[in-house]
BAFI-242636 format. One record per atom (N, C-alpha, C): atom name; x, y, z; residue in three letters; residue number from 1. Coordinates in nm, 4 decimals. Layout:
// residues N
name | u | v | w | resn | resi
CA | X | Y | Z | ALA | NUM .
...
This chain:
// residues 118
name | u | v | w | resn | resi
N | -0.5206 | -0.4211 | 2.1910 | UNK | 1 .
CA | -0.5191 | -0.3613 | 2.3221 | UNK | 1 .
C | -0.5720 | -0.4638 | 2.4204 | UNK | 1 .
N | -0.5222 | -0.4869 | 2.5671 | UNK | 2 .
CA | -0.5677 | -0.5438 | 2.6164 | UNK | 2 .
C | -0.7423 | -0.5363 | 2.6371 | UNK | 2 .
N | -0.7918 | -0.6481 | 2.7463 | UNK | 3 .
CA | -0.9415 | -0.6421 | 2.7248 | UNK | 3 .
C | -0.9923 | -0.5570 | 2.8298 | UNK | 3 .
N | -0.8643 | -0.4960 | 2.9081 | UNK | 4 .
CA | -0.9446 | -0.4732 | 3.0272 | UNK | 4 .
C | -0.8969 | -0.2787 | 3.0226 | UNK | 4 .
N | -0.8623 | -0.2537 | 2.8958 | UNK | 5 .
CA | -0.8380 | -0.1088 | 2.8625 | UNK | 5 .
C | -0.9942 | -0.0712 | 2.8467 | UNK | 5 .
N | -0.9664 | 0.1017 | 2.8773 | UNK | 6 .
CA | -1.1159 | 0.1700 | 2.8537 | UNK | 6 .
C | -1.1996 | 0.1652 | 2.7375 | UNK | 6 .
N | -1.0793 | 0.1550 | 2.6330 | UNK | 7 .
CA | -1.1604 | 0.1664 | 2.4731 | UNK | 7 .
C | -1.1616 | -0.0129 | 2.3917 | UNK | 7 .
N | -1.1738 | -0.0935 | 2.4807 | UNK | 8 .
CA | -1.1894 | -0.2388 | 2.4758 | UNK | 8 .
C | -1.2725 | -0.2694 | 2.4240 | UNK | 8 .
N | -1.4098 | -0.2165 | 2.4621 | UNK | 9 .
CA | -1.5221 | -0.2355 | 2.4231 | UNK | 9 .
C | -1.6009 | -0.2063 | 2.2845 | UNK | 9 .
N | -1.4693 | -0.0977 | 2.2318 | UNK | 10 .
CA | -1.5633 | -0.0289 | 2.1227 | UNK | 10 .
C | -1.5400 | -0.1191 | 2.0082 | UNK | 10 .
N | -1.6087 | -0.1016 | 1.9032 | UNK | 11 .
CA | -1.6315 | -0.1887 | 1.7429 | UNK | 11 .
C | -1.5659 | -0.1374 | 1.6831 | UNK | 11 .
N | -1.5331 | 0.0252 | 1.6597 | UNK | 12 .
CA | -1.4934 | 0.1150 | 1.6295 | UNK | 12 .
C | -1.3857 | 0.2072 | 1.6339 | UNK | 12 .
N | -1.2959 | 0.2856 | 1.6222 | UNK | 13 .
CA | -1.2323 | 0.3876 | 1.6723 | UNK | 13 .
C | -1.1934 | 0.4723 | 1.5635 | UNK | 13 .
N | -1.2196 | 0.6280 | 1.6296 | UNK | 14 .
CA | -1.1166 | 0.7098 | 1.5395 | UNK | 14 .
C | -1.0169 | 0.7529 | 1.5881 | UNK | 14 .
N | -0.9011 | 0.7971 | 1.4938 | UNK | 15 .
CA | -0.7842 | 0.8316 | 1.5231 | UNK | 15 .
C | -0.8202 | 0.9634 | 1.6718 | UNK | 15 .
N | -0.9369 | 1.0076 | 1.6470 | UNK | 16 .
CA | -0.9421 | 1.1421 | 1.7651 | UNK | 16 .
C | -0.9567 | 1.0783 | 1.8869 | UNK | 16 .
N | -1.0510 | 0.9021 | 1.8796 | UNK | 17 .
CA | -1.0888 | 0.8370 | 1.9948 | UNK | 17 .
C | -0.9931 | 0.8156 | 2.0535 | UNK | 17 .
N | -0.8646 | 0.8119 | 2.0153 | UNK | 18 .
CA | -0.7699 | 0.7515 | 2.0936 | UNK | 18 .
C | -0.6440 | 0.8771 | 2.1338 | UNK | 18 .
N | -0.7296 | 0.9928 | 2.1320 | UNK | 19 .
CA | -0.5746 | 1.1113 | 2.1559 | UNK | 19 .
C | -0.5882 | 1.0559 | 2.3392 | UNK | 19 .
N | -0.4780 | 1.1236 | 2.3727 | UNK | 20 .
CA | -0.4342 | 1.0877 | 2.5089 | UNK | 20 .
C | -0.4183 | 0.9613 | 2.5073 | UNK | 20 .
N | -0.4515 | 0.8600 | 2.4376 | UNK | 21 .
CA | -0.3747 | 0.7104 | 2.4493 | UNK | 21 .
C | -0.2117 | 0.6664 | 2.5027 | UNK | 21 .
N | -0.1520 | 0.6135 | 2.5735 | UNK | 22 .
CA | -0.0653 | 0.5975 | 2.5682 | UNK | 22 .
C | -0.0113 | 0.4836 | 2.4046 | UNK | 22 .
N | 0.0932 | 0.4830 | 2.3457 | UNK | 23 .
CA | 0.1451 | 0.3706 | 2.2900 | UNK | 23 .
C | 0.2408 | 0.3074 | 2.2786 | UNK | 23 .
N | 0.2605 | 0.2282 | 2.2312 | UNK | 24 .
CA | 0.4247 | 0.1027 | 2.2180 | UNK | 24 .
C | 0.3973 | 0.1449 | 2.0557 | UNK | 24 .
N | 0.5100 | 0.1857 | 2.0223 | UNK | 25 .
CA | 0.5347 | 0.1561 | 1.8593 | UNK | 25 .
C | 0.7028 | 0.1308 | 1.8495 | UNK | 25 .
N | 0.7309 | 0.0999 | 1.7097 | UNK | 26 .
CA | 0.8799 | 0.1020 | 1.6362 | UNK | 26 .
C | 0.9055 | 0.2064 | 1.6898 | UNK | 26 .
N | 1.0699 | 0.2172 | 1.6591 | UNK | 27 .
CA | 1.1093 | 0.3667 | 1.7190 | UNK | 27 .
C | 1.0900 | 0.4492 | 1.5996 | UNK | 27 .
N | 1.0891 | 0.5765 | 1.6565 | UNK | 28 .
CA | 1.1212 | 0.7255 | 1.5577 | UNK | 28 .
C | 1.1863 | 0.7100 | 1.4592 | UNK | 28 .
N | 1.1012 | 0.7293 | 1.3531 | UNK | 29 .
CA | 1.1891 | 0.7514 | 1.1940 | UNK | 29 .
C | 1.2006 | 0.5996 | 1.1278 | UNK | 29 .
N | 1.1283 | 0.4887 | 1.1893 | UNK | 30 .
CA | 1.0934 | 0.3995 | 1.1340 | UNK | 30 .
C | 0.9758 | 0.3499 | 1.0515 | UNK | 30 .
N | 0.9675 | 0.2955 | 0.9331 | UNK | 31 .
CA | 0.8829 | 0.2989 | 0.8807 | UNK | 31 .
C | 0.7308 | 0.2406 | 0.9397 | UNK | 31 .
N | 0.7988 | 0.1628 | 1.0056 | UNK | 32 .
CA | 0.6371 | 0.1188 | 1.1288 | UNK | 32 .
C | 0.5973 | 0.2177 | 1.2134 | UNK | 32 .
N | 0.6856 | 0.3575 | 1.2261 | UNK | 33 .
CA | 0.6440 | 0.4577 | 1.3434 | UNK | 33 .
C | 0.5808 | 0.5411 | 1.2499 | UNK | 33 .
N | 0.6719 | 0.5751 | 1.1658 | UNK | 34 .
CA | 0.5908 | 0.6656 | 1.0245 | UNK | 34 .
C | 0.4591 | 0.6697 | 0.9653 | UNK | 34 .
N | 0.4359 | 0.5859 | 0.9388 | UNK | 35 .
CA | 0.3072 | 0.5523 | 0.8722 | UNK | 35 .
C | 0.1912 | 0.5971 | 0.9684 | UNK | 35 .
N | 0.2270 | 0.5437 | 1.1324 | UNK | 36 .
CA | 0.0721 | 0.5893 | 1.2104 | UNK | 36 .
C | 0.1248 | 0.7234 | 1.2145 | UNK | 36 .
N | 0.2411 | 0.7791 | 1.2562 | UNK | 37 .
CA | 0.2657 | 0.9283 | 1.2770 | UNK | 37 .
C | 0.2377 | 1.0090 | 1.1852 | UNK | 37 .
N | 0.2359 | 0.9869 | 1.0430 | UNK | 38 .
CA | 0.1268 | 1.0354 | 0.9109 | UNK | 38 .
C | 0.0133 | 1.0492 | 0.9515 | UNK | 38 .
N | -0.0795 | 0.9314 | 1.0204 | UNK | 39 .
CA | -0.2056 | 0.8932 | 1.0302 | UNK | 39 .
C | -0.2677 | 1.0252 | 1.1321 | UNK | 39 .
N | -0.1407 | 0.9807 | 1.2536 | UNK | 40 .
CA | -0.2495 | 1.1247 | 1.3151 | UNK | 40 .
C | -0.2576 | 1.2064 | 1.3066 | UNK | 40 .
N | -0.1172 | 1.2803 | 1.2301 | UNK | 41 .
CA | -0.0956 | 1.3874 | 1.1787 | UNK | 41 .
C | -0.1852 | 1.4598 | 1.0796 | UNK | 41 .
N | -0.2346 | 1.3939 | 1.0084 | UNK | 42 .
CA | -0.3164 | 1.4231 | 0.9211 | UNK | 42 .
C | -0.4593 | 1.4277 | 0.9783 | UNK | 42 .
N | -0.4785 | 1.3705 | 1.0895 | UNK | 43 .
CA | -0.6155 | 1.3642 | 1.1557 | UNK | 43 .
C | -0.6018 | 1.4826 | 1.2262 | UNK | 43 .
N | -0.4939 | 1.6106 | 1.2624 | UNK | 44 .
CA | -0.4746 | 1.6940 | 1.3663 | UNK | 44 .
C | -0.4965 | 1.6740 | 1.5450 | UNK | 44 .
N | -0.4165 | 1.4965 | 1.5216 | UNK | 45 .
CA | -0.4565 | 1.4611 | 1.6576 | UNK | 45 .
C | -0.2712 | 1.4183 | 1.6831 | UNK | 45 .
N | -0.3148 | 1.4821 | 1.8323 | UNK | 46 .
CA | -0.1548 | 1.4280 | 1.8867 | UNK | 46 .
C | -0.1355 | 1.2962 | 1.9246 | UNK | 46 .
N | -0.0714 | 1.2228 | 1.9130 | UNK | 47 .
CA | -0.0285 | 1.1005 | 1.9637 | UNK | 47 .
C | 0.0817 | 1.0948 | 2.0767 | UNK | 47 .
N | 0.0758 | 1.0219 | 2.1824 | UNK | 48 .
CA | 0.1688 | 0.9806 | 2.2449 | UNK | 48 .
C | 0.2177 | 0.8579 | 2.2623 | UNK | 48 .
N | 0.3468 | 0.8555 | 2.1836 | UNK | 49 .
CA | 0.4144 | 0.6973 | 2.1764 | UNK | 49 .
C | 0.5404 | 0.7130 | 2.3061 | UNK | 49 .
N | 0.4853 | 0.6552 | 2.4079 | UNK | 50 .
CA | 0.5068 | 0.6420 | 2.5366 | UNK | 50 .
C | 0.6373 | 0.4969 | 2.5350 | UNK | 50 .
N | 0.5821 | 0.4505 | 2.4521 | UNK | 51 .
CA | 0.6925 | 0.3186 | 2.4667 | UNK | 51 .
C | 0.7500 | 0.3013 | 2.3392 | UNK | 51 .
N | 0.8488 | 0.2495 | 2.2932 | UNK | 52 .
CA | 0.9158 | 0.2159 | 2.1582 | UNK | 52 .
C | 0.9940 | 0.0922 | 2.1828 | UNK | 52 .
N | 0.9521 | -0.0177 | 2.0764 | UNK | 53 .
CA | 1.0656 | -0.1255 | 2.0740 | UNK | 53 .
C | 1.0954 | -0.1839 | 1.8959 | UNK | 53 .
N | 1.2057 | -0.2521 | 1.9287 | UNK | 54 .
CA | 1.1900 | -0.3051 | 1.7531 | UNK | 54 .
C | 1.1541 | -0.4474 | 1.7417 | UNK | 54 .
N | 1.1168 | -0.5224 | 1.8785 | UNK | 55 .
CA | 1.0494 | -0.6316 | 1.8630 | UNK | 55 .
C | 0.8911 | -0.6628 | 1.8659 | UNK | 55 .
N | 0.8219 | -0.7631 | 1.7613 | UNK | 56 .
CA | 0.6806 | -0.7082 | 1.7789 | UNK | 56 .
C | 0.6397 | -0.7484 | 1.9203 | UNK | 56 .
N | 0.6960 | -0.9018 | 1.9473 | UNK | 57 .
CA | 0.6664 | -0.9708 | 2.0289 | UNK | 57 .
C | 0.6743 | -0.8646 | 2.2052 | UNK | 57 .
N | 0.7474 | -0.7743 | 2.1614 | UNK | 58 .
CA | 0.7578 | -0.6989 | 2.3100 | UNK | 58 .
C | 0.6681 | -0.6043 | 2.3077 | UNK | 58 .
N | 0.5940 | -0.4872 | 2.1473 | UNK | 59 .
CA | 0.5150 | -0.4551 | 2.1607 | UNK | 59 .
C | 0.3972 | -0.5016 | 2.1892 | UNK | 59 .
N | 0.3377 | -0.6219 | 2.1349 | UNK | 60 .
CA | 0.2452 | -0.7073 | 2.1461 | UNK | 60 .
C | 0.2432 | -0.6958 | 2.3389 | UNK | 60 .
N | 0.3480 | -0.7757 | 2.3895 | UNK | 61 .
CA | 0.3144 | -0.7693 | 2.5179 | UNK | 61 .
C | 0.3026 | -0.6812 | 2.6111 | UNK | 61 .
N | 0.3946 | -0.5405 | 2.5729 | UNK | 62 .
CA | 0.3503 | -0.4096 | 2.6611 | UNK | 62 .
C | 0.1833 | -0.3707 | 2.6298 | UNK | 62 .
N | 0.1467 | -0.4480 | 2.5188 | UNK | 63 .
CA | 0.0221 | -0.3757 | 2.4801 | UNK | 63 .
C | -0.1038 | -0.5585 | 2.5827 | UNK | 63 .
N | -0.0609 | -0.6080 | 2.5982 | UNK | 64 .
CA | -0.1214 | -0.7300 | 2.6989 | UNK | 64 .
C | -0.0679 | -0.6895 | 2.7662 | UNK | 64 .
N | -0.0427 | -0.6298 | 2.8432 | UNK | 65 .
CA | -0.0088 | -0.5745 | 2.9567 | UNK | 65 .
C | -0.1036 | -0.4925 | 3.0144 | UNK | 65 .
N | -0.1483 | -0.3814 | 2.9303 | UNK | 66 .
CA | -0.2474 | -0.2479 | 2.9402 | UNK | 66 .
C | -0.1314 | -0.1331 | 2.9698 | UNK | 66 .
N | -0.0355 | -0.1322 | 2.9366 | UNK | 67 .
CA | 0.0633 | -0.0083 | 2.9176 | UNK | 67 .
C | 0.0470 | 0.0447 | 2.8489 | UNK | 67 .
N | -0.0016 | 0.0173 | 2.7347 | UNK | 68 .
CA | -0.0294 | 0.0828 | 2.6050 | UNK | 68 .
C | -0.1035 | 0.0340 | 2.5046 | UNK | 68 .
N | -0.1254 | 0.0635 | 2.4419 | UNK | 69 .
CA | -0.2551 | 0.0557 | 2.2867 | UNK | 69 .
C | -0.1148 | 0.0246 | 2.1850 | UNK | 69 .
N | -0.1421 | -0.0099 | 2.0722 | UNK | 70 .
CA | -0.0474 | -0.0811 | 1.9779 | UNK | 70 .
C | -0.1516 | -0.0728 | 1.8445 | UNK | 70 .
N | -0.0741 | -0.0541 | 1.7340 | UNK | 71 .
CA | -0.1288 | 0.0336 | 1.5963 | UNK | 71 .
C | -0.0609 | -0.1280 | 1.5047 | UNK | 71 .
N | -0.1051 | -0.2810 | 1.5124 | UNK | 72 .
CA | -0.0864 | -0.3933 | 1.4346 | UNK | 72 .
C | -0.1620 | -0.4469 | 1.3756 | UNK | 72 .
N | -0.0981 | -0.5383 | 1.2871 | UNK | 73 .
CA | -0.2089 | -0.6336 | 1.1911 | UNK | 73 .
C | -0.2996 | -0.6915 | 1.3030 | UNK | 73 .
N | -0.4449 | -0.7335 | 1.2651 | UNK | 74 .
CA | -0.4979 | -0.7868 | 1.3609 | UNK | 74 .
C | -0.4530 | -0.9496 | 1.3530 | UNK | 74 .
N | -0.3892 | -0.9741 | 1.2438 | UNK | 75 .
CA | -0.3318 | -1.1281 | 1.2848 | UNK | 75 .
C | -0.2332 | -1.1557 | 1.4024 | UNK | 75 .
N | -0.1754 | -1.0348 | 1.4369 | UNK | 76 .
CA | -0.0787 | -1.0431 | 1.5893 | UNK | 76 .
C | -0.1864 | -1.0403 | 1.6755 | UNK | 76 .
N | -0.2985 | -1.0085 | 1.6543 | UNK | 77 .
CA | -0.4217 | -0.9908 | 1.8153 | UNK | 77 .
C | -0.4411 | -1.1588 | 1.8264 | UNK | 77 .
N | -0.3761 | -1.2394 | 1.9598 | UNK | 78 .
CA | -0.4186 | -1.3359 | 2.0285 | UNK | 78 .
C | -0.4765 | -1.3686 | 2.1340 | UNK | 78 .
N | -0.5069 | -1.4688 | 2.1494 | UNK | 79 .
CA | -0.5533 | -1.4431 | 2.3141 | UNK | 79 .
C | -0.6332 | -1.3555 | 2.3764 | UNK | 79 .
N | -0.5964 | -1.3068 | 2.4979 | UNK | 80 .
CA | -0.6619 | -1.1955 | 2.5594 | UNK | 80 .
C | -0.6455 | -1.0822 | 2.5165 | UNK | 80 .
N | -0.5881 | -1.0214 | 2.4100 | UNK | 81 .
CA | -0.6046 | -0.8689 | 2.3329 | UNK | 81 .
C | -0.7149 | -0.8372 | 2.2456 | UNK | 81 .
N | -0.7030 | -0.7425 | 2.2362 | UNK | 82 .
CA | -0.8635 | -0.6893 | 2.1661 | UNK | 82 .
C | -0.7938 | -0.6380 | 2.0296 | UNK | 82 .
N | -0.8249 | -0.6674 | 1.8947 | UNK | 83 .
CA | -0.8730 | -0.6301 | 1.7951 | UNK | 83 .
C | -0.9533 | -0.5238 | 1.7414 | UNK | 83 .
N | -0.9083 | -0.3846 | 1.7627 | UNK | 84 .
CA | -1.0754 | -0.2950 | 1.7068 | UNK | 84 .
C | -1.0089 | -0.2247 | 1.5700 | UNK | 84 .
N | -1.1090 | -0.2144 | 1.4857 | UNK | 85 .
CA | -1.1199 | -0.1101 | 1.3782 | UNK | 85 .
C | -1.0874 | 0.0362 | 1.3828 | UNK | 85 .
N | -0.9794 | 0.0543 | 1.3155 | UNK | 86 .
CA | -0.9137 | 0.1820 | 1.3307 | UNK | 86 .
C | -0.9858 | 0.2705 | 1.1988 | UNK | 86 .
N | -1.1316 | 0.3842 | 1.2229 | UNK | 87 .
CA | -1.1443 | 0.4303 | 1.0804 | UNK | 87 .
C | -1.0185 | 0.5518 | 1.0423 | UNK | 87 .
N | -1.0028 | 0.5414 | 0.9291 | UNK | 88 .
CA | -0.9291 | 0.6201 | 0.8094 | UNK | 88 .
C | -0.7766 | 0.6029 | 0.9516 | UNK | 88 .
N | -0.7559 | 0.4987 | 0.9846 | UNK | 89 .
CA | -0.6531 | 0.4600 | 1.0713 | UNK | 89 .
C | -0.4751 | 0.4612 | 0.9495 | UNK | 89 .
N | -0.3798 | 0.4497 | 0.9793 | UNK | 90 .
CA | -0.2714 | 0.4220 | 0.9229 | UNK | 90 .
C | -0.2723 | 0.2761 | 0.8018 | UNK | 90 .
N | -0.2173 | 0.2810 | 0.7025 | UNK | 91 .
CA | -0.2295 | 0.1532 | 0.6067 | UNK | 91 .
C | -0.0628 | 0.1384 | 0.5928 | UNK | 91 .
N | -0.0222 | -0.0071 | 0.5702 | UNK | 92 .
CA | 0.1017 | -0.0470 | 0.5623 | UNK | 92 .
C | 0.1136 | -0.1295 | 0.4414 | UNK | 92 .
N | 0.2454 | -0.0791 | 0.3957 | UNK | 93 .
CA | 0.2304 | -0.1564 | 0.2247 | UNK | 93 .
C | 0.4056 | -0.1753 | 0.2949 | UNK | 93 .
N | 0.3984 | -0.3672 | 0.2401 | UNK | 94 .
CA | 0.5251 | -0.3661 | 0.2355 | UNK | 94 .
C | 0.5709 | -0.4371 | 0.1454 | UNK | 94 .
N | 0.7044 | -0.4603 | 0.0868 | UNK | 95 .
CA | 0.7581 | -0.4339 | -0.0212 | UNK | 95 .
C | 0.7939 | -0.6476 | 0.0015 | UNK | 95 .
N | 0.8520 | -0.7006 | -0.0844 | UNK | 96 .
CA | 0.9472 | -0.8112 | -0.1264 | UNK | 96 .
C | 1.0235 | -0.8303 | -0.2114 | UNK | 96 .
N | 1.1845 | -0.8211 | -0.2237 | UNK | 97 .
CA | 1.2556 | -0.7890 | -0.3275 | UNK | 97 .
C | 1.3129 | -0.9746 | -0.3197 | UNK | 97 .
N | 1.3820 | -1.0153 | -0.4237 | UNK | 98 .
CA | 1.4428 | -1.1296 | -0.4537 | UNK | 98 .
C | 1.4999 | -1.1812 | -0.5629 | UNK | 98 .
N | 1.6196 | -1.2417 | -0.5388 | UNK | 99 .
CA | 1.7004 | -1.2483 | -0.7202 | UNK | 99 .
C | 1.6361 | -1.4029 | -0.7753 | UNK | 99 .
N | 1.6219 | -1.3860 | -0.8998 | UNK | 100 .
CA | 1.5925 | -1.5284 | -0.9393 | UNK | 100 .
C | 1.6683 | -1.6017 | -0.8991 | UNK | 100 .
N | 1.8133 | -1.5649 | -0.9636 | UNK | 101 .
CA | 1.9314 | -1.6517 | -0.9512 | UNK | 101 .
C | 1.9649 | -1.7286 | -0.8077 | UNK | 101 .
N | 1.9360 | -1.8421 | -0.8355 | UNK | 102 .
CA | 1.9628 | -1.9521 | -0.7764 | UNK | 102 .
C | 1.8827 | -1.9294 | -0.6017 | UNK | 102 .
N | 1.7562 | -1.9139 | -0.6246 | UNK | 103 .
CA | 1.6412 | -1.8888 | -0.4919 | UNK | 103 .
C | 1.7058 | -2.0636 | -0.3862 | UNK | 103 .
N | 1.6744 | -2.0210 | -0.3121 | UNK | 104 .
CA | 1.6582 | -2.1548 | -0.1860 | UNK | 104 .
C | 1.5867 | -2.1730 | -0.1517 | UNK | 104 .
N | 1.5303 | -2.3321 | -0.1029 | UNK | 105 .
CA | 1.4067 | -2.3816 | -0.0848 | UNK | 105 .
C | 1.3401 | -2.3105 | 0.0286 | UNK | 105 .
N | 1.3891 | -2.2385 | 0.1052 | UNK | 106 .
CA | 1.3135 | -2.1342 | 0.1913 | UNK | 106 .
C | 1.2405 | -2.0231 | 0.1362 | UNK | 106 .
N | 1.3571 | -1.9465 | -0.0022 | UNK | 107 .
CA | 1.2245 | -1.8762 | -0.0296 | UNK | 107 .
C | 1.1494 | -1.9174 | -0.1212 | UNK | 107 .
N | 1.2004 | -2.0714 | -0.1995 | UNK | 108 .
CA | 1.0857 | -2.0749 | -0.2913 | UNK | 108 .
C | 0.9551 | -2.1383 | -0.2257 | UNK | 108 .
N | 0.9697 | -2.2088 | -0.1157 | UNK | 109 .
CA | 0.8385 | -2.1935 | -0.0139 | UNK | 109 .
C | 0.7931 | -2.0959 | 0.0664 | UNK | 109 .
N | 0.8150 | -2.0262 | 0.0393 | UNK | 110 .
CA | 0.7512 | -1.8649 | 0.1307 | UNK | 110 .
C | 0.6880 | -1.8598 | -0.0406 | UNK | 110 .
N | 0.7629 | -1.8143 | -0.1535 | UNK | 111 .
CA | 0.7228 | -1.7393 | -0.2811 | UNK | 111 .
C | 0.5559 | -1.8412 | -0.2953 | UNK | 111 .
N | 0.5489 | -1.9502 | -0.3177 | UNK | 112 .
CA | 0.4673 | -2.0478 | -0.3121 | UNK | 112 .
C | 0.3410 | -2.0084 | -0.2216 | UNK | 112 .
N | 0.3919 | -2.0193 | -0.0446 | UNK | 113 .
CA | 0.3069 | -1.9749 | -0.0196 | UNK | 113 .
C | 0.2048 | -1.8122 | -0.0118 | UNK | 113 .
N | 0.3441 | -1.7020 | -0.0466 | UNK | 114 .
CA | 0.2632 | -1.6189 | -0.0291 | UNK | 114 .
C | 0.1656 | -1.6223 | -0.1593 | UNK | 114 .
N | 0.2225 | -1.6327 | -0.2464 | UNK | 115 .
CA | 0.1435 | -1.6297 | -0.3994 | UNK | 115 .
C | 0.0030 | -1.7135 | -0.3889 | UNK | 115 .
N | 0.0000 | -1.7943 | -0.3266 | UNK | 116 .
CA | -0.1330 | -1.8503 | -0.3063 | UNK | 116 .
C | -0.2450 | -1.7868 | -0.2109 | UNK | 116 .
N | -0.1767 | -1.6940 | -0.1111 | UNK | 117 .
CA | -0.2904 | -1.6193 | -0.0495 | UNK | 117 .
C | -0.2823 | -1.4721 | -0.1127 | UNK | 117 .
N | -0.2069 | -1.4573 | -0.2416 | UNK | 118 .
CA | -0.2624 | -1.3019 | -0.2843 | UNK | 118 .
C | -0.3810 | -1.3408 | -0.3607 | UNK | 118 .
């Protein structure tokens, strides 16, 4: 979230801290929209996803903007955005499928590197 939003300051947040939030997420019925729409759902808090895109780079910036709050890895938080702790917030598991048969040096350097930071 940008730095100059109301809940900027906090260390913290719960899913309730942020009802009335505006947000930028994936669109509806996507697995990046899903997962937080579980999250609040299950918290009995409404969410309002005010903005939707399928690029991060545009959520990222509606959310540097102060249009909206944004539900990302904190490795997308650069610069002037704020980073806070979402408790019992949304979790994202994502998948990597790939054939042995005959890999290319692109993914056998991705396979390489991811395998070294699991």
């Amino acid at each position: 979230m940008s730095q100059d939003h109301p809940l900027a300051r906090c260390r913290a947040l719960s899913l309730e801290d942020m009802a009335g939030t505006p947000f930028v997420d994936f669109p509806e019925g996507t697995p990046g929209q899903i997962q937080s729409d579980l999250a609040f759902l299950a918290a009995g808090v409404r969410r309002d996803v005010a903005f939707e895109a399928t690029s991060v780079d545009v959520i990222v910036g509606l959310a540097r903007q102060g249009i909206a709050a944004a539900l990302l890895s904190p490795a997308l938080v650069t610069g002037d955005l704020v980073a806070i702790e979402v408790e019992a917030g949304p979790t994202r598991v994502e998948y990597l499928a790939w054939s042995d048969f005959n890999p290319s040096p692109a993914l056998r350097a991705f396979l390489a590197s991811a395998l070294l930071q699991a």
